[in-house]
N, C-alpha and C positions, 0 to 999 in steps of 0.2 A: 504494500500500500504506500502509494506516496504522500508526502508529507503535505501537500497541500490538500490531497482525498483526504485527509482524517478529518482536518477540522471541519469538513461537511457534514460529519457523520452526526447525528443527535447521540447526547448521551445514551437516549432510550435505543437506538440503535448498537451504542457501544457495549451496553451491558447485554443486550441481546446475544451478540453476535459472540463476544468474552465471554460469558458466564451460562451458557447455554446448558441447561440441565444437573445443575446443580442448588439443592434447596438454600435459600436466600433467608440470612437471620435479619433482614432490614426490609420481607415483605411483611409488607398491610401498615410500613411508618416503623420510624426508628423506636429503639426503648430509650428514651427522656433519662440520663440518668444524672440524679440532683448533682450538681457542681462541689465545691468547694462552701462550707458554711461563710456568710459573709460576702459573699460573692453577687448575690443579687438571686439567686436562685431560691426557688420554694425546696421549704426541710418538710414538707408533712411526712407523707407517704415514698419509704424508698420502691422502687417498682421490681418487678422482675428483671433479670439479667441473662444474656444470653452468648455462650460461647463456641463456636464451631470446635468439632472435633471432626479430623477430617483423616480417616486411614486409607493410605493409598498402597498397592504395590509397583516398587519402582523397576521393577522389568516391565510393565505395561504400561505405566505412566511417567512418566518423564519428572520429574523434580520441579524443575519450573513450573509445567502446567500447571502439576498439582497446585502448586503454590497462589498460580493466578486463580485457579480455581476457588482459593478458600480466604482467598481476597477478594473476588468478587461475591463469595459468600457471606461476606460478615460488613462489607461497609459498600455502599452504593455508589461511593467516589462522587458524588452531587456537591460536595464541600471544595471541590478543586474545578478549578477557572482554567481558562485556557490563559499558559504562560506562566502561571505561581511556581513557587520554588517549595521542594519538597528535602529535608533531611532524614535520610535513613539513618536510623542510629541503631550502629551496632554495638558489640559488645566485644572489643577486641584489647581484653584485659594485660595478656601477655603476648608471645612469639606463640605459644604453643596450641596446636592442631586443633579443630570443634572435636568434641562437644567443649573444648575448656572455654572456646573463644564460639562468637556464631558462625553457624556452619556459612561458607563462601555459595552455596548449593541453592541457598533461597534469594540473593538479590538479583539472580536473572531472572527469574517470574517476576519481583517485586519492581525493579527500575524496569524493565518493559512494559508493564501494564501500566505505569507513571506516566512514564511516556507515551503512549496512547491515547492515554487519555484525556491530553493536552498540556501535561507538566512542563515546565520554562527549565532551570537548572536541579535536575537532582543530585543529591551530595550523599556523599557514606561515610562514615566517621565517628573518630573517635580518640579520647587521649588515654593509656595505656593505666596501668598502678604504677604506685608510684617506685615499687621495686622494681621496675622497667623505664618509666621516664617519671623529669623531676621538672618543673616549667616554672625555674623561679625569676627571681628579677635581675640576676647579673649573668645567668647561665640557663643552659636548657638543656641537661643529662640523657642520653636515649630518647627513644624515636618510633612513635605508634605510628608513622608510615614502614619503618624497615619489619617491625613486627606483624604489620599486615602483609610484607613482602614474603616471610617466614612462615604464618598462618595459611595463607591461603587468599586472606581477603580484597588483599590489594589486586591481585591477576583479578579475581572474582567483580571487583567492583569497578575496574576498566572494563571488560569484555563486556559488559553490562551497559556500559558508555554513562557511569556516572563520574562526577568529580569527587575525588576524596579530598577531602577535608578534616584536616587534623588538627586538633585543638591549640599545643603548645609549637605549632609554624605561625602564630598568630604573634608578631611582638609583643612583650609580655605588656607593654603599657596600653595597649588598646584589644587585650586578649578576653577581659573577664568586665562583669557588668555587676552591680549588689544583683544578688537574686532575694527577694523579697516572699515569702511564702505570705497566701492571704487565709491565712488560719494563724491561731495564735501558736509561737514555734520557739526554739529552743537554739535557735542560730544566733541570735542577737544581731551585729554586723558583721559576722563572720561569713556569711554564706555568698561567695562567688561564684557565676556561671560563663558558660562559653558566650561572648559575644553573640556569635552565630543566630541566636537562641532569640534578639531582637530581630532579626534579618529575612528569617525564613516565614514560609507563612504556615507551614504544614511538618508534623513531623510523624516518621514513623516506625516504632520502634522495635527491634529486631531483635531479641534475648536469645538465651537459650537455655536449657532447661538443665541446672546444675546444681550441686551442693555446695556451700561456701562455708568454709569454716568459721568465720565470725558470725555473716547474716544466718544460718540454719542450710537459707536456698537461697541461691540467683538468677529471678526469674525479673518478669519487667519492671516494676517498683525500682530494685536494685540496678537496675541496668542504666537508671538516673542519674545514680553516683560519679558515671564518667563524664558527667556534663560540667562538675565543680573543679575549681583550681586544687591548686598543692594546699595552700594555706587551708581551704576549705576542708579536703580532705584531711591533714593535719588535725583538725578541729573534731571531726568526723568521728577520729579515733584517737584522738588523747579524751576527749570528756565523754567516754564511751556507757557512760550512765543511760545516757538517752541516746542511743546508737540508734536503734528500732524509731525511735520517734524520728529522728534526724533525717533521716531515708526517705520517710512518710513527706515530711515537709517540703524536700526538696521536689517530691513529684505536686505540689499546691503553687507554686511558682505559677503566675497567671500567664508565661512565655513560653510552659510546656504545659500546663494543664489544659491553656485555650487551642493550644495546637495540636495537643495529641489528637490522631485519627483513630490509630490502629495500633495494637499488641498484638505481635505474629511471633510463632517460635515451631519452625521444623526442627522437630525431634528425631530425628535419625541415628542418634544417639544420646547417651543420658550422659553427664560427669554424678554420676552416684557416690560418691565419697569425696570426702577431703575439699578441695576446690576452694577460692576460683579457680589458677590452674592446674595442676597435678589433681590427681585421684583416678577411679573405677570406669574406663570407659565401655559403656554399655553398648552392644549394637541392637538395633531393631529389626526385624526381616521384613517385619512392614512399618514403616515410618505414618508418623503421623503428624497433622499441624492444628496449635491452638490458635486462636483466632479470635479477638473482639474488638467492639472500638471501645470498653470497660477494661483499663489497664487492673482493675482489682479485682474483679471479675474473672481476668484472664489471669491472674495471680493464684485465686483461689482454687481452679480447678488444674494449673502449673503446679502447682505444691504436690496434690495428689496425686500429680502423673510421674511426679519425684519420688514420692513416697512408694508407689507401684512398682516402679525399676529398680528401686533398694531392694523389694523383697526376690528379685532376679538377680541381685548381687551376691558372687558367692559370698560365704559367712567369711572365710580366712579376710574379703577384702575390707568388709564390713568391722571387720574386730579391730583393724587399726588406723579407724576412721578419730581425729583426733577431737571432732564435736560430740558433745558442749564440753566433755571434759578440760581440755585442754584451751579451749576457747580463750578465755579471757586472758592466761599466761603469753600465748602467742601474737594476740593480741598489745600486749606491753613492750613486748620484747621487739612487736613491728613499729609502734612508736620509737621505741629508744631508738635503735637502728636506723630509721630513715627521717626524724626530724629531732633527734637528740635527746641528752641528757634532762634539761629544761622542759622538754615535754614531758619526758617520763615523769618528773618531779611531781607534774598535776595531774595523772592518769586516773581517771575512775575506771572503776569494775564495769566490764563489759560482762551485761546478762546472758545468758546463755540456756538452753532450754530442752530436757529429756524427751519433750515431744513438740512438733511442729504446727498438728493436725490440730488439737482441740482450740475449740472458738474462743475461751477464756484468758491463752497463753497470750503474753504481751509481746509479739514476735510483729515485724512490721505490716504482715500481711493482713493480722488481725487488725492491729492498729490502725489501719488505711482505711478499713469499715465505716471507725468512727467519725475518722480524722476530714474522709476526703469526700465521704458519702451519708453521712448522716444517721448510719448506722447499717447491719447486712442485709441484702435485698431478701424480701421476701422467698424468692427462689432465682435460682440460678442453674438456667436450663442450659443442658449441655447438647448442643443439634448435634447426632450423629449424621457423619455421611461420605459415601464412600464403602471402603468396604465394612464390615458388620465389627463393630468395636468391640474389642477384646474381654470379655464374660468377667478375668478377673481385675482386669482395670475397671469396668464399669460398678463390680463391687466395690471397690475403695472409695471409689468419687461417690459414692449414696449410703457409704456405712453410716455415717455420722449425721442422725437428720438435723442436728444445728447447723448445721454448717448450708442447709440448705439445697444442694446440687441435685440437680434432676438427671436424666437422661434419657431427652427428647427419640 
């Protein structure tokens, strides 16, 4: 198709023609989900919630497809103008291979269907931990472009025809902006973000489905984290009391909460242990993609599809998984080590947590309920679709009926 045919096409024609036979979580009108408290948004009633789950096999389907598929299954793209700029934000924590980092596998489904559908620049990106790069004001240590060259993501995100965009290639004096959370927060003036983050009009978020040793999981909540500076991060984890809360807040920032679209994460493999990078790489024989424009939402039913692939993890790898045990030790130890003595001097105790799952634990995801939606939606229905979802994953997602999860 050339490029002056497409913008002839109607939307309705686009999604026709893309999305053709696959059930749509945005027919009969989107789900309304309440904003941010203070925002201007009505608190009564939180509504139902709705997550694709989408199992594909990839000897008969292609990886992209799939992927366009379950992006035109969970958001209508009616929010995107012809010519706006879209950031993909991946999660490309370290050098090392998906699942630790996101798989390079999904941004040619995601930046072609961008593009399509009349996108102006899309970007992918991201700035590394900081035991990989450091992006301060007289230096800038390592380099979340050479790590994506290492990963996978950089080839993946050219061949794609998006621009990358790394955070700490931004001169450090016009690199970070206050990010201001509009809920009451626990940053004070400490919380810096990527410029970027003024700039773009759309953003969309690309996780993967992992275990981290401090947070519990690194699913999309956590995937926010690479948006803050060093100082930020610094902050992050020396006053690690309110780590969970901290997390929560930075996804309230009105420059990613008014632009997030979409929370997408192909699972083609889990990081079941340890993580962010190192641990238990799980493979899938049939991969599967969650999907929603509900970053907590899609958190909540992330969590259980982590919990799921731990009980696929042998026990041997499982037994010297260093969470929560070791948690808050490690924790101190990555203070001291990458912003000093001084930090260490003021570290609080990072909480840490024998269970991930129950609604009560004060783990970010639970937190985000309260924090960013006004409390957990009534239900939270999981569309199957694709091939027929796995008997004992769909037990985990509906053991625990607080927690709400259906499956549609």
């Amino acid at each position: 198709m050339k490029p002056k045919d497409r913008i002839t096409l109607t939307r309705r024609d686009f999604l026709k023609y893309s999305g053709a036979g696959l059930v749509s979580l945005t027919a009969g009108g989107r789900y309304p989900f309440p904003a941010i408290p203070g925002a201007g948004w009505p608190q009564t009633t939180v509504p139902n919630s709705r997550v694709l789950l989408h199992t594909f096999n990839p000897i008969v389907t292609l990886t992209p497809q799939a992927v366009r598929e379950a992006m035109l299954a969970s958001t209508d793209l009616n929010w995107l103008r012809e010519g706006e700029s879209v950031f993909v934000k991946v999660a490309s924590n370290s050098n090392l291979k998906p699942p630790s980092v996101t798989s390079g596998a999904v941004l040619e489904g995601v930046v072609s269907l961008l593009k399509e559908a009349g996108a102006g620049r899309v970007y992918v990106g991201d700035m590394s931990g900081a035991q990989f790069v450091r992006h301060l004001s007289d230096e800038t240590i390592g380099s979340t472009r050479d790590n994506m060259r290492q990963n996978g993501l950089l080839a993946a995100a050219e061949a794609a025809g998006a621009e990358v965009h790394c955070f700490e290639e931004v001169p450090f004096e016009g690199a970070y902006i206050p990010g201001i959370p509009a809920i009451d927060h626990h940053w004070g003036e400490d919380l810096q973000v990527a410029e970027v983050l003024d700039r773009v009009d759309h953003i969309i978020n690309l996780p993967r489905l992992g275990k981290h040793v401090l947070a519990g999981a690194s699913l999309g909540l956590k995937n926010a984290v690479g948006w803050i500076s060093d100082h930020s991060r610094m902050v992050l984890h020396r006053d690690a009391a309110t780590f969970h809360e901290k997390i929560v807040e930075i996804n309230a920032i009105p420059q990613l909460s008014g632009k997030m679209r979409l929370t997408l994460t192909l699972v083609d493999q889990a990081l079941t242990t340890y993580g962010p990078d190192s641990g238990y790489h799980l493979p899938l024989a049939q991969p599967m993609i969650l999907a929603s424009e509900d970053v907590v939402s899609h958190d909540q039913v992330a969590l259980l599809a982590l919990l799921w692939a731990r009980t696929q993890t042998p026990a041997d790898a499982l037994a010297v998984d260093p969470y929560p045990a070791e948690s808050n030790g490690l924790n101190w130890w990555f203070v001291r080590v990458y912003w000093g003595e001084e930090a260490a001097a003021r570290y609080q105790t990072l909480p840490a947590f024998a269970s991930l799952s129950e609604p009560e634990v004060p783990t970010h995801v639970n937190l985000a309920w309260e924090s960013l939606r006004g409390g957990r939606s009534a239900a939270i229905e999981v569309i199957a679709s694709g091939l027929p979802i796995n008997p004992s994953l769909a037990s985990i997602l509906t053991k625990n009926p607080n927690l709400g999860v259906v499956v549609a």
